[in-house]
C-alpha positions in Angstrom: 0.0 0.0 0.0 1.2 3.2 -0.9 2.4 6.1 1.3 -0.7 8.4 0.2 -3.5 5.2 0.0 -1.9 5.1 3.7 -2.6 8.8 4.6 -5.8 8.8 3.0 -7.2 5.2 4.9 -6.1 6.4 8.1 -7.2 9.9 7.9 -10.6 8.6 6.8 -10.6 6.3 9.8 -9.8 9.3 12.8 -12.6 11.5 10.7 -15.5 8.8 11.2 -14.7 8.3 14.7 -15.1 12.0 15.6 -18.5 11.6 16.2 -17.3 9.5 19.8 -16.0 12.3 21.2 -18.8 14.6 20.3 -18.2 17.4 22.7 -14.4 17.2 23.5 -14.3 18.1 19.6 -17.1 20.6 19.8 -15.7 22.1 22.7 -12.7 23.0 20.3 -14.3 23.8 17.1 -16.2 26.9 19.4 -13.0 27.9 20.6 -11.8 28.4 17.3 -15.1 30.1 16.1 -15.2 32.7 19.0 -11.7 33.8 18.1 -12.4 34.1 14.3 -15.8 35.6 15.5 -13.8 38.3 17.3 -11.2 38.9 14.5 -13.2 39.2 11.8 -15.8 41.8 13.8 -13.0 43.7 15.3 -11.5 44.2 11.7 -15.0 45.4 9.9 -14.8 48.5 12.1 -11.8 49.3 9.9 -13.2 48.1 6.6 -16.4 49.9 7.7 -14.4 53.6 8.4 -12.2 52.9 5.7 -15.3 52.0 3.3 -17.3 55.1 3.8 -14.6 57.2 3.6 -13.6 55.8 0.1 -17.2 56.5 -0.9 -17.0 60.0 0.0 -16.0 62.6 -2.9 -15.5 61.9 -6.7 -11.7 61.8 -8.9 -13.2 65.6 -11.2 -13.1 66.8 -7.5 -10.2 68.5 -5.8 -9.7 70.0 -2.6 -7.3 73.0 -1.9 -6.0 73.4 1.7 -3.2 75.4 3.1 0.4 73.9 2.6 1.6 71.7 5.3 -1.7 70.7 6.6 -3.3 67.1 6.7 -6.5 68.4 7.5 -9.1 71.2 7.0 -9.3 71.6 10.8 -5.8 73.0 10.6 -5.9 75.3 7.5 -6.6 78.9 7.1 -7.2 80.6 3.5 -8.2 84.3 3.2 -10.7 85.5 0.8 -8.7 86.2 -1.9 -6.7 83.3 -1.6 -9.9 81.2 -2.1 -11.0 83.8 -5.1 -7.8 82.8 -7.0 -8.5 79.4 -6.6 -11.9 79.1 -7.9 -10.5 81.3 -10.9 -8.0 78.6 -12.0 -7.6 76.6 -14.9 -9.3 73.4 -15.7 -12.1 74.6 -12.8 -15.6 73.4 -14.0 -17.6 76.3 -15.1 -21.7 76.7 -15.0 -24.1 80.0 -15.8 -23.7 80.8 -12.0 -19.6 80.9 -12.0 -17.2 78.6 -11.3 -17.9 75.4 -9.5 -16.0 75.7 -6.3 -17.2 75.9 -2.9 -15.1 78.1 0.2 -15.8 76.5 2.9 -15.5 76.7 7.1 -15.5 73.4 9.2 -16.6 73.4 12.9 -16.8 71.1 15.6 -20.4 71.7 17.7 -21.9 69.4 20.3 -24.9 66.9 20.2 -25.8 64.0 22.4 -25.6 60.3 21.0 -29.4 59.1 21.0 -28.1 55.6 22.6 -25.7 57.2 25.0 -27.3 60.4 25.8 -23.4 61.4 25.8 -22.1 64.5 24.1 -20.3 64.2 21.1 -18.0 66.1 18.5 -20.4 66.7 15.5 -19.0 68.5 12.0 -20.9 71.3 11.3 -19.7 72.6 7.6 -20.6 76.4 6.3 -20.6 75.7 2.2 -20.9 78.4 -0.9 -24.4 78.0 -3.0 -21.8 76.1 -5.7 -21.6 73.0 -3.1 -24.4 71.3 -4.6 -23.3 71.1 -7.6 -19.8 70.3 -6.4 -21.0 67.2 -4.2 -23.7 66.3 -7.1 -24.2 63.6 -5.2 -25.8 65.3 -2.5 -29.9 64.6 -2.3 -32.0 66.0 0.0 -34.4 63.6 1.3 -36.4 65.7 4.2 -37.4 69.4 4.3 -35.4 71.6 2.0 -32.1 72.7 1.5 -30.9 76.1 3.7 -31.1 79.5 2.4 -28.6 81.8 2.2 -28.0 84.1 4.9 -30.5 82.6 7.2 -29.0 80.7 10.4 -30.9 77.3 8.7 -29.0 73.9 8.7 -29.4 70.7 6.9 -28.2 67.5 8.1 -26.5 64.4 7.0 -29.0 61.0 7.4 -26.5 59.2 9.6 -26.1 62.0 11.6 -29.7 62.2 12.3 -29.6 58.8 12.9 -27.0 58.5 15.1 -27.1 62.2 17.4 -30.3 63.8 19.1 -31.8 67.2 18.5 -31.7 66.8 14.6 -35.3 66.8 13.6 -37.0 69.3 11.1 -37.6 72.2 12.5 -35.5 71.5 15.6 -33.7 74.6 17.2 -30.3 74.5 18.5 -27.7 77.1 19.7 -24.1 77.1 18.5 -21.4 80.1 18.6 -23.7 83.3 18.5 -26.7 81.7 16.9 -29.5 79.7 17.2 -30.3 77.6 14.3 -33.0 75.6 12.6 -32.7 72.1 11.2 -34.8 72.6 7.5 -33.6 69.4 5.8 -32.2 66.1 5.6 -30.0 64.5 3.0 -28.3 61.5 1.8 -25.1 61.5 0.1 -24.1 58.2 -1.3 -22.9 56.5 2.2 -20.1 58.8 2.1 -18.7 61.1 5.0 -20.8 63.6 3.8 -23.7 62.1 5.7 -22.2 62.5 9.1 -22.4 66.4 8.6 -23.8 69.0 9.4 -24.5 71.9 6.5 -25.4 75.5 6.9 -24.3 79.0 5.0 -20.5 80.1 5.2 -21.3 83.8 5.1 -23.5 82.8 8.4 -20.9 80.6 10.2 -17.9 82.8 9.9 -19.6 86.0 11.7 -21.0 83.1 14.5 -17.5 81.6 15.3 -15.6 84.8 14.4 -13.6 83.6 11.7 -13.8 87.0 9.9 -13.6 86.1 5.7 -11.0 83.2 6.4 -11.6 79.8 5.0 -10.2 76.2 6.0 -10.6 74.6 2.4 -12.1 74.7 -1.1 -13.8 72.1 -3.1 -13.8 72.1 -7.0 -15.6 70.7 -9.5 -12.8 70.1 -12.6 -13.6 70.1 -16.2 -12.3 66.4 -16.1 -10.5 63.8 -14.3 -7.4 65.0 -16.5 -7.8 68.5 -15.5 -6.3 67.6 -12.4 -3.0 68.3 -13.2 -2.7 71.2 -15.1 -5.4 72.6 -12.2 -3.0 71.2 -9.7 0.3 73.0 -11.6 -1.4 76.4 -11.7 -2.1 77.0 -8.1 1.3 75.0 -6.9 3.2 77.3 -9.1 1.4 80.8 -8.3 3.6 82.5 -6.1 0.4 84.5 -4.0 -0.4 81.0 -2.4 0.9 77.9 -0.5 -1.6 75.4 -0.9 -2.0 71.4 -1.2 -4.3 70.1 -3.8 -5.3 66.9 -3.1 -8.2 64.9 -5.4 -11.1 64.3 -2.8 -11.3 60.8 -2.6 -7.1 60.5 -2.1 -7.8 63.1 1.0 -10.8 60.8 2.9 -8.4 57.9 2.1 -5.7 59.2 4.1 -8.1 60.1 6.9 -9.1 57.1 7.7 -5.2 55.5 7.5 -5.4 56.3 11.5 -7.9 55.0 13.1 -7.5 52.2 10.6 -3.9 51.1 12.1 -5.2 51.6 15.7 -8.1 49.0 15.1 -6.2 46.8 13.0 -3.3 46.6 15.3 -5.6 45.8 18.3 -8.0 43.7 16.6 -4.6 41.6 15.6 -3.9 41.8 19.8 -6.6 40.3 20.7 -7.0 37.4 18.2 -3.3 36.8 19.1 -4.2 36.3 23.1 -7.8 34.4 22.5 -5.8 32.4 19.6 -3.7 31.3 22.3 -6.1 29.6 24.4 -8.2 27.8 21.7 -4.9 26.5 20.4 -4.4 25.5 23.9 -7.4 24.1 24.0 -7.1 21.9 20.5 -3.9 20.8 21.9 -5.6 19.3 24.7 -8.4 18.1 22.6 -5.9 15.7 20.4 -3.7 15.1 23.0 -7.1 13.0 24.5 -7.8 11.7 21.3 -4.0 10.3 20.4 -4.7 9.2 24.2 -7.5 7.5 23.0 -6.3 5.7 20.2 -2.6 4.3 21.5 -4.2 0.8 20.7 -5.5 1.6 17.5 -2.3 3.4 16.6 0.0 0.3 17.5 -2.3 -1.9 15.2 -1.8 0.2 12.2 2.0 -0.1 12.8 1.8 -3.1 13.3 0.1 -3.8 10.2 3.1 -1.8 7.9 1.7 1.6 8.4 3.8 4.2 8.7 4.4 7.2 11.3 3.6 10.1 8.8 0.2 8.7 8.0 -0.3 9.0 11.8 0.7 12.4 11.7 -1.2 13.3 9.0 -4.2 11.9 9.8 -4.1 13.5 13.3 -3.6 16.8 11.9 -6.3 16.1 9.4 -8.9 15.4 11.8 -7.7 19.0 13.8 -7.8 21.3 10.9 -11.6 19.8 10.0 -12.5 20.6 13.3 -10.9 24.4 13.1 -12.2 24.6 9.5 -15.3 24.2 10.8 -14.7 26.8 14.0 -13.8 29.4 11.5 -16.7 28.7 9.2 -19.3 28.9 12.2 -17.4 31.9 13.6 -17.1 34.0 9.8 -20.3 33.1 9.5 -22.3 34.5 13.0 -20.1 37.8 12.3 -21.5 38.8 9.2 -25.0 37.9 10.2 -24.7 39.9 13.5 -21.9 42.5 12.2 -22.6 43.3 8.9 -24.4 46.9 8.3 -24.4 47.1 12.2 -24.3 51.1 12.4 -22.3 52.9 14.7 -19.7 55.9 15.4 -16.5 56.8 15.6 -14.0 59.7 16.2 -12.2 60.6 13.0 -8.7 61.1 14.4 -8.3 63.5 11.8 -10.4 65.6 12.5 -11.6 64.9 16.0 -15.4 64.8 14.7 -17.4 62.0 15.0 -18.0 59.5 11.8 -21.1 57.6 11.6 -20.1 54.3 9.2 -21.8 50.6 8.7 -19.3 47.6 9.7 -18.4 46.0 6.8 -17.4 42.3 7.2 -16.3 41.7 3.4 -15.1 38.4 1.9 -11.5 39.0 2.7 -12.0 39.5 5.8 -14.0 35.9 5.8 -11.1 34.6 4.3 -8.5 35.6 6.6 -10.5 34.3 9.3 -10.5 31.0 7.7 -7.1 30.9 7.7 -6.3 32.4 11.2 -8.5 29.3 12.1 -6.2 26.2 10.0 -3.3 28.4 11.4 -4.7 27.3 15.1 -5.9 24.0 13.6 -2.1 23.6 12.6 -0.7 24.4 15.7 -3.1 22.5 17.9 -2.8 19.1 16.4 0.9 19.4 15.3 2.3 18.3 19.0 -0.3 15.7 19.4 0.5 14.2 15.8 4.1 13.8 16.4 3.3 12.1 19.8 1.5 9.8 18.2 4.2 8.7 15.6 6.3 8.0 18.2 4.1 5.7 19.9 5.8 2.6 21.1 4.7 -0.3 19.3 5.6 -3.0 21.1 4.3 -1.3 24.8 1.0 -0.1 23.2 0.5 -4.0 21.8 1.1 -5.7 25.3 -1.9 -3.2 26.1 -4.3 -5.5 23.8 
Protein backbone atom coordinates (compact mmCIF):
# COMPACT_ATOMS: atom_id res chain seq x y z
CA UNK A 1 0.00 0.00 0.00
CA UNK A 2 1.16 3.16 -0.93
CA UNK A 3 2.40 6.08 1.26
CA UNK A 4 -0.70 8.35 0.25
CA UNK A 5 -3.48 5.22 0.00
CA UNK A 6 -1.85 5.10 3.66
CA UNK A 7 -2.62 8.84 4.57
CA UNK A 8 -5.81 8.80 2.97
CA UNK A 9 -7.16 5.25 4.91
CA UNK A 10 -6.12 6.42 8.09
CA UNK A 11 -7.25 9.92 7.89
CA UNK A 12 -10.65 8.57 6.83
CA UNK A 13 -10.63 6.33 9.82
CA UNK A 14 -9.85 9.28 12.81
CA UNK A 15 -12.60 11.49 10.74
CA UNK A 16 -15.53 8.83 11.21
CA UNK A 17 -14.72 8.29 14.70
CA UNK A 18 -15.06 12.03 15.59
CA UNK A 19 -18.49 11.61 16.25
CA UNK A 20 -17.28 9.46 19.77
CA UNK A 21 -15.95 12.27 21.15
CA UNK A 22 -18.81 14.59 20.26
CA UNK A 23 -18.19 17.38 22.68
CA UNK A 24 -14.41 17.17 23.50
CA UNK A 25 -14.28 18.10 19.56
CA UNK A 26 -17.12 20.64 19.83
CA UNK A 27 -15.69 22.08 22.69
CA UNK A 28 -12.68 22.96 20.27
CA UNK A 29 -14.29 23.84 17.07
CA UNK A 30 -16.24 26.89 19.43
CA UNK A 31 -12.98 27.95 20.61
CA UNK A 32 -11.80 28.42 17.34
CA UNK A 33 -15.08 30.09 16.11
CA UNK A 34 -15.15 32.69 19.04
CA UNK A 35 -11.66 33.84 18.12
CA UNK A 36 -12.44 34.07 14.30
CA UNK A 37 -15.77 35.60 15.48
CA UNK A 38 -13.80 38.27 17.29
CA UNK A 39 -11.18 38.87 14.50
CA UNK A 40 -13.24 39.23 11.77
CA UNK A 41 -15.78 41.76 13.81
CA UNK A 42 -13.03 43.69 15.25
CA UNK A 43 -11.53 44.18 11.68
CA UNK A 44 -14.99 45.42 9.91
CA UNK A 45 -14.79 48.49 12.14
CA UNK A 46 -11.82 49.32 9.87
CA UNK A 47 -13.22 48.14 6.57
CA UNK A 48 -16.42 49.92 7.75
CA UNK A 49 -14.43 53.58 8.38
CA UNK A 50 -12.21 52.94 5.73
CA UNK A 51 -15.28 51.99 3.32
CA UNK A 52 -17.29 55.07 3.83
CA UNK A 53 -14.61 57.20 3.63
CA UNK A 54 -13.61 55.78 0.10
CA UNK A 55 -17.23 56.48 -0.89
CA UNK A 56 -17.03 60.02 -0.02
CA UNK A 57 -15.98 62.61 -2.87
CA UNK A 58 -15.47 61.91 -6.74
CA UNK A 59 -11.69 61.78 -8.93
CA UNK A 60 -13.21 65.60 -11.18
CA UNK A 61 -13.12 66.76 -7.49
CA UNK A 62 -10.18 68.54 -5.75
CA UNK A 63 -9.75 70.01 -2.59
CA UNK A 64 -7.33 73.00 -1.94
CA UNK A 65 -6.00 73.41 1.72
CA UNK A 66 -3.16 75.39 3.13
CA UNK A 67 0.37 73.87 2.60
CA UNK A 68 1.59 71.74 5.27
CA UNK A 69 -1.73 70.68 6.57
CA UNK A 70 -3.34 67.09 6.74
CA UNK A 71 -6.53 68.35 7.51
CA UNK A 72 -9.14 71.16 6.96
CA UNK A 73 -9.33 71.56 10.78
CA UNK A 74 -5.83 73.03 10.59
CA UNK A 75 -5.88 75.27 7.46
CA UNK A 76 -6.64 78.88 7.11
CA UNK A 77 -7.23 80.59 3.51
CA UNK A 78 -8.24 84.27 3.21
CA UNK A 79 -10.65 85.45 0.76
CA UNK A 80 -8.65 86.20 -1.90
CA UNK A 81 -6.69 83.30 -1.61
CA UNK A 82 -9.91 81.24 -2.07
CA UNK A 83 -10.96 83.85 -5.10
CA UNK A 84 -7.76 82.82 -6.97
CA UNK A 85 -8.51 79.43 -6.62
CA UNK A 86 -11.92 79.12 -7.90
CA UNK A 87 -10.48 81.30 -10.90
CA UNK A 88 -8.02 78.62 -11.96
CA UNK A 89 -7.62 76.64 -14.88
CA UNK A 90 -9.29 73.42 -15.68
CA UNK A 91 -12.09 74.63 -12.77
CA UNK A 92 -15.60 73.40 -14.03
CA UNK A 93 -17.59 76.34 -15.08
CA UNK A 94 -21.69 76.70 -15.02
CA UNK A 95 -24.14 79.99 -15.79
CA UNK A 96 -23.65 80.76 -12.01
CA UNK A 97 -19.59 80.89 -12.02
CA UNK A 98 -17.16 78.55 -11.32
CA UNK A 99 -17.89 75.39 -9.52
CA UNK A 100 -16.04 75.72 -6.34
CA UNK A 101 -17.24 75.94 -2.89
CA UNK A 102 -15.10 78.08 0.17
CA UNK A 103 -15.81 76.47 2.94
CA UNK A 104 -15.53 76.66 7.09
CA UNK A 105 -15.52 73.35 9.18
CA UNK A 106 -16.63 73.38 12.87
CA UNK A 107 -16.81 71.06 15.65
CA UNK A 108 -20.40 71.71 17.67
CA UNK A 109 -21.86 69.39 20.27
CA UNK A 110 -24.87 66.95 20.16
CA UNK A 111 -25.79 64.04 22.42
CA UNK A 112 -25.65 60.34 21.03
CA UNK A 113 -29.43 59.11 20.96
CA UNK A 114 -28.14 55.55 22.57
CA UNK A 115 -25.65 57.24 25.04
CA UNK A 116 -27.25 60.45 25.81
CA UNK A 117 -23.38 61.40 25.76
CA UNK A 118 -22.09 64.46 24.10
CA UNK A 119 -20.28 64.20 21.07
CA UNK A 120 -18.00 66.07 18.51
CA UNK A 121 -20.40 66.71 15.49
CA UNK A 122 -19.01 68.45 11.99
CA UNK A 123 -20.94 71.33 11.27
CA UNK A 124 -19.67 72.63 7.64
CA UNK A 125 -20.63 76.43 6.28
CA UNK A 126 -20.64 75.71 2.23
CA UNK A 127 -20.90 78.36 -0.87
CA UNK A 128 -24.43 78.01 -3.04
CA UNK A 129 -21.81 76.07 -5.67
CA UNK A 130 -21.57 72.95 -3.05
CA UNK A 131 -24.40 71.29 -4.61
CA UNK A 132 -23.30 71.06 -7.61
CA UNK A 133 -19.79 70.33 -6.39
CA UNK A 134 -21.03 67.21 -4.19
CA UNK A 135 -23.72 66.33 -7.10
CA UNK A 136 -24.18 63.58 -5.17
CA UNK A 137 -25.80 65.32 -2.52
CA UNK A 138 -29.92 64.59 -2.31
CA UNK A 139 -31.98 66.04 0.01
CA UNK A 140 -34.43 63.57 1.27
CA UNK A 141 -36.42 65.75 4.21
CA UNK A 142 -37.38 69.38 4.27
CA UNK A 143 -35.40 71.64 2.02
CA UNK A 144 -32.08 72.68 1.54
CA UNK A 145 -30.86 76.08 3.69
CA UNK A 146 -31.08 79.54 2.38
CA UNK A 147 -28.65 81.82 2.17
CA UNK A 148 -28.01 84.10 4.89
CA UNK A 149 -30.48 82.59 7.15
CA UNK A 150 -29.05 80.70 10.40
CA UNK A 151 -30.86 77.25 8.71
CA UNK A 152 -28.98 73.86 8.68
CA UNK A 153 -29.39 70.66 6.92
CA UNK A 154 -28.20 67.48 8.09
CA UNK A 155 -26.54 64.37 7.00
CA UNK A 156 -28.98 61.02 7.40
CA UNK A 157 -26.47 59.24 9.55
CA UNK A 158 -26.10 61.99 11.62
CA UNK A 159 -29.67 62.18 12.25
CA UNK A 160 -29.61 58.76 12.93
CA UNK A 161 -26.99 58.51 15.13
CA UNK A 162 -27.14 62.20 17.37
CA UNK A 163 -30.28 63.78 19.11
CA UNK A 164 -31.83 67.17 18.45
CA UNK A 165 -31.67 66.83 14.59
CA UNK A 166 -35.33 66.79 13.61
CA UNK A 167 -37.03 69.29 11.08
CA UNK A 168 -37.62 72.18 12.49
CA UNK A 169 -35.49 71.52 15.61
CA UNK A 170 -33.71 74.61 17.25
CA UNK A 171 -30.25 74.48 18.48
CA UNK A 172 -27.74 77.05 19.66
CA UNK A 173 -24.13 77.14 18.50
CA UNK A 174 -21.44 80.12 18.64
CA UNK A 175 -23.74 83.32 18.50
CA UNK A 176 -26.67 81.69 16.92
CA UNK A 177 -29.51 79.73 17.17
CA UNK A 178 -30.25 77.55 14.27
CA UNK A 179 -32.96 75.61 12.59
CA UNK A 180 -32.68 72.11 11.15
CA UNK A 181 -34.84 72.64 7.48
CA UNK A 182 -33.65 69.38 5.84
CA UNK A 183 -32.19 66.14 5.58
CA UNK A 184 -29.96 64.53 2.96
CA UNK A 185 -28.31 61.48 1.77
CA UNK A 186 -25.09 61.54 0.12
CA UNK A 187 -24.11 58.15 -1.28
CA UNK A 188 -22.90 56.54 2.19
CA UNK A 189 -20.14 58.77 2.06
CA UNK A 190 -18.75 61.10 4.95
CA UNK A 191 -20.83 63.57 3.79
CA UNK A 192 -23.71 62.13 5.73
CA UNK A 193 -22.22 62.47 9.11
CA UNK A 194 -22.36 66.38 8.61
CA UNK A 195 -23.80 69.01 9.38
CA UNK A 196 -24.52 71.93 6.46
CA UNK A 197 -25.38 75.51 6.90
CA UNK A 198 -24.27 78.95 5.01
CA UNK A 199 -20.51 80.07 5.16
CA UNK A 200 -21.33 83.80 5.07
CA UNK A 201 -23.46 82.83 8.37
CA UNK A 202 -20.95 80.58 10.25
CA UNK A 203 -17.93 82.77 9.93
CA UNK A 204 -19.57 85.97 11.73
CA UNK A 205 -21.04 83.05 14.45
CA UNK A 206 -17.50 81.62 15.35
CA UNK A 207 -15.55 84.79 14.40
CA UNK A 208 -13.63 83.65 11.74
CA UNK A 209 -13.78 87.01 9.91
CA UNK A 210 -13.56 86.13 5.69
CA UNK A 211 -11.02 83.20 6.45
CA UNK A 212 -11.63 79.81 5.03
CA UNK A 213 -10.23 76.23 5.96
CA UNK A 214 -10.56 74.64 2.36
CA UNK A 215 -12.10 74.66 -1.08
CA UNK A 216 -13.78 72.05 -3.12
CA UNK A 217 -13.78 72.07 -6.99
CA UNK A 218 -15.56 70.70 -9.47
CA UNK A 219 -12.83 70.08 -12.56
CA UNK A 220 -13.58 70.14 -16.17
CA UNK A 221 -12.32 66.45 -16.09
CA UNK A 222 -10.50 63.81 -14.31
CA UNK A 223 -7.36 65.01 -16.48
CA UNK A 224 -7.77 68.51 -15.50
CA UNK A 225 -6.33 67.56 -12.44
CA UNK A 226 -3.01 68.32 -13.15
CA UNK A 227 -2.67 71.15 -15.15
CA UNK A 228 -5.43 72.58 -12.24
CA UNK A 229 -2.99 71.22 -9.71
CA UNK A 230 0.30 73.01 -11.56
CA UNK A 231 -1.35 76.36 -11.71
CA UNK A 232 -2.09 77.00 -8.07
CA UNK A 233 1.34 75.01 -6.87
CA UNK A 234 3.19 77.26 -9.06
CA UNK A 235 1.38 80.81 -8.30
CA UNK A 236 3.57 82.50 -6.13
CA UNK A 237 0.44 84.52 -4.02
CA UNK A 238 -0.36 80.96 -2.35
CA UNK A 239 0.90 77.87 -0.51
CA UNK A 240 -1.56 75.35 -0.93
CA UNK A 241 -1.97 71.41 -1.25
CA UNK A 242 -4.33 70.11 -3.85
CA UNK A 243 -5.34 66.92 -3.12
CA UNK A 244 -8.21 64.86 -5.42
CA UNK A 245 -11.10 64.29 -2.80
CA UNK A 246 -11.35 60.76 -2.62
CA UNK A 247 -7.11 60.55 -2.06
CA UNK A 248 -7.80 63.11 0.96
CA UNK A 249 -10.82 60.85 2.93
CA UNK A 250 -8.36 57.87 2.10
CA UNK A 251 -5.72 59.20 4.13
CA UNK A 252 -8.06 60.12 6.92
CA UNK A 253 -9.08 57.09 7.74
CA UNK A 254 -5.23 55.46 7.55
CA UNK A 255 -5.37 56.28 11.47
CA UNK A 256 -7.95 54.96 13.10
CA UNK A 257 -7.47 52.18 10.61
CA UNK A 258 -3.90 51.10 12.13
CA UNK A 259 -5.23 51.64 15.73
CA UNK A 260 -8.13 49.00 15.07
CA UNK A 261 -6.25 46.82 12.96
CA UNK A 262 -3.32 46.56 15.35
CA UNK A 263 -5.59 45.76 18.35
CA UNK A 264 -8.01 43.74 16.62
CA UNK A 265 -4.59 41.62 15.58
CA UNK A 266 -3.85 41.76 19.76
CA UNK A 267 -6.63 40.28 20.74
CA UNK A 268 -6.98 37.38 18.18
CA UNK A 269 -3.29 36.80 19.14
CA UNK A 270 -4.19 36.34 23.07
CA UNK A 271 -7.75 34.44 22.53
CA UNK A 272 -5.81 32.36 19.57
CA UNK A 273 -3.67 31.27 22.31
CA UNK A 274 -6.14 29.64 24.38
CA UNK A 275 -8.19 27.82 21.66
CA UNK A 276 -4.93 26.54 20.42
CA UNK A 277 -4.40 25.53 23.91
CA UNK A 278 -7.35 24.14 24.00
CA UNK A 279 -7.10 21.93 20.53
CA UNK A 280 -3.88 20.80 21.87
CA UNK A 281 -5.62 19.25 24.74
CA UNK A 282 -8.43 18.10 22.57
CA UNK A 283 -5.94 15.71 20.39
CA UNK A 284 -3.74 15.10 22.98
CA UNK A 285 -7.12 13.01 24.52
CA UNK A 286 -7.76 11.69 21.27
CA UNK A 287 -4.03 10.31 20.43
CA UNK A 288 -4.72 9.18 24.19
CA UNK A 289 -7.48 7.46 22.99
CA UNK A 290 -6.29 5.65 20.22
CA UNK A 291 -2.58 4.25 21.49
CA UNK A 292 -4.25 0.81 20.67
CA UNK A 293 -5.53 1.61 17.53
CA UNK A 294 -2.29 3.42 16.58
CA UNK A 295 0.04 0.33 17.49
CA UNK A 296 -2.34 -1.90 15.20
CA UNK A 297 -1.83 0.22 12.16
CA UNK A 298 1.99 -0.12 12.76
CA UNK A 299 1.83 -3.11 13.32
CA UNK A 300 0.11 -3.82 10.23
CA UNK A 301 3.09 -1.77 7.90
CA UNK A 302 1.66 1.61 8.45
CA UNK A 303 3.78 4.24 8.67
CA UNK A 304 4.41 7.15 11.29
CA UNK A 305 3.59 10.08 8.79
CA UNK A 306 0.15 8.74 8.04
CA UNK A 307 -0.27 8.97 11.82
CA UNK A 308 0.67 12.42 11.68
CA UNK A 309 -1.22 13.33 9.00
CA UNK A 310 -4.21 11.86 9.81
CA UNK A 311 -4.08 13.55 13.27
CA UNK A 312 -3.64 16.81 11.86
CA UNK A 313 -6.32 16.05 9.39
CA UNK A 314 -8.85 15.41 11.81
CA UNK A 315 -7.71 18.97 13.82
CA UNK A 316 -7.78 21.27 10.88
CA UNK A 317 -11.56 19.77 9.98
CA UNK A 318 -12.47 20.63 13.35
CA UNK A 319 -10.86 24.37 13.07
CA UNK A 320 -12.23 24.58 9.49
CA UNK A 321 -15.26 24.19 10.76
CA UNK A 322 -14.67 26.76 14.01
CA UNK A 323 -13.75 29.45 11.53
CA UNK A 324 -16.67 28.65 9.21
CA UNK A 325 -19.31 28.94 12.25
CA UNK A 326 -17.42 31.90 13.63
CA UNK A 327 -17.07 33.98 9.80
CA UNK A 328 -20.27 33.12 9.48
CA UNK A 329 -22.26 34.50 12.96
CA UNK A 330 -20.08 37.77 12.34
CA UNK A 331 -21.52 38.84 9.20
CA UNK A 332 -24.95 37.89 10.25
CA UNK A 333 -24.70 39.87 13.50
CA UNK A 334 -21.88 42.48 12.16
CA UNK A 335 -22.64 43.28 8.86
CA UNK A 336 -24.36 46.89 8.29
CA UNK A 337 -24.45 47.11 12.24
CA UNK A 338 -24.26 51.15 12.42
CA UNK A 339 -22.28 52.86 14.72
CA UNK A 340 -19.75 55.85 15.39
CA UNK A 341 -16.51 56.77 15.62
CA UNK A 342 -13.97 59.72 16.22
CA UNK A 343 -12.25 60.59 12.97
CA UNK A 344 -8.66 61.13 14.39
CA UNK A 345 -8.26 63.49 11.75
CA UNK A 346 -10.44 65.64 12.49
CA UNK A 347 -11.57 64.86 15.97
CA UNK A 348 -15.40 64.82 14.69
CA UNK A 349 -17.36 62.00 14.96
CA UNK A 350 -18.01 59.51 11.78
CA UNK A 351 -21.13 57.56 11.59
CA UNK A 352 -20.08 54.28 9.24
CA UNK A 353 -21.76 50.57 8.73
CA UNK A 354 -19.32 47.57 9.68
CA UNK A 355 -18.40 46.03 6.85
CA UNK A 356 -17.41 42.26 7.16
CA UNK A 357 -16.32 41.70 3.43
CA UNK A 358 -15.06 38.44 1.92
CA UNK A 359 -11.49 39.00 2.67
CA UNK A 360 -11.98 39.47 5.83
CA UNK A 361 -13.97 35.90 5.76
CA UNK A 362 -11.12 34.61 4.27
CA UNK A 363 -8.47 35.60 6.56
CA UNK A 364 -10.50 34.34 9.26
CA UNK A 365 -10.46 31.04 7.67
CA UNK A 366 -7.11 30.91 7.74
CA UNK A 367 -6.35 32.43 11.18
CA UNK A 368 -8.49 29.31 12.12
CA UNK A 369 -6.23 26.20 9.98
CA UNK A 370 -3.33 28.39 11.42
CA UNK A 371 -4.72 27.34 15.06
CA UNK A 372 -5.93 23.99 13.55
CA UNK A 373 -2.07 23.59 12.63
CA UNK A 374 -0.73 24.41 15.74
CA UNK A 375 -3.06 22.49 17.91
CA UNK A 376 -2.80 19.13 16.37
CA UNK A 377 0.86 19.36 15.33
CA UNK A 378 2.34 18.29 18.96
CA UNK A 379 -0.30 15.73 19.38
CA UNK A 380 0.46 14.21 15.81
CA UNK A 381 4.08 13.82 16.44
CA UNK A 382 3.28 12.06 19.78
CA UNK A 383 1.48 9.82 18.16
CA UNK A 384 4.15 8.74 15.60
CA UNK A 385 6.33 8.02 18.20
CA UNK A 386 4.13 5.65 19.90
CA UNK A 387 5.80 2.57 21.06
CA UNK A 388 4.70 -0.34 19.33
CA UNK A 389 5.59 -3.05 21.11
CA UNK A 390 4.25 -1.34 24.82
CA UNK A 391 1.03 -0.14 23.16
CA UNK A 392 0.54 -4.04 21.81
CA UNK A 393 1.08 -5.73 25.32
CA UNK A 394 -1.86 -3.23 26.07
CA UNK A 395 -4.31 -5.52 23.76
Amino acid sequence: MGWLTQCWVVTLMYLRTVPQRLGASLAAAVGVAGVVAVMVAMLSIAEGFRATLARTGSLDTALVMRSGTDSEMSSVLSLDQTRIVTDAPGVRRSADGPLASAELFVIVDLPKRSTGTEANVPLRGVQPAAFAVRDRLRVVQGRRFEAGRNEIIAGVGAAREFAGLELGRTLRWGDNEWTVVGLFEAGGGLTESELWCDVSVLQPAYRRGTRFQSVYAKLESVGAFDEFKDALTADARLQVKVLREPDYYVQQSEILHKIITGLGTLITLLMGIGAVFGAINTMYSAVAGRVREIATLRALGFGGAPVVAAVLAESLALATLGGLFGGSGAYLVFNGYRAATLNWSSFSQVVFAFEVTPRLMIQGLLAALAMGLLGGLFPAIRAARVPVAAALREL
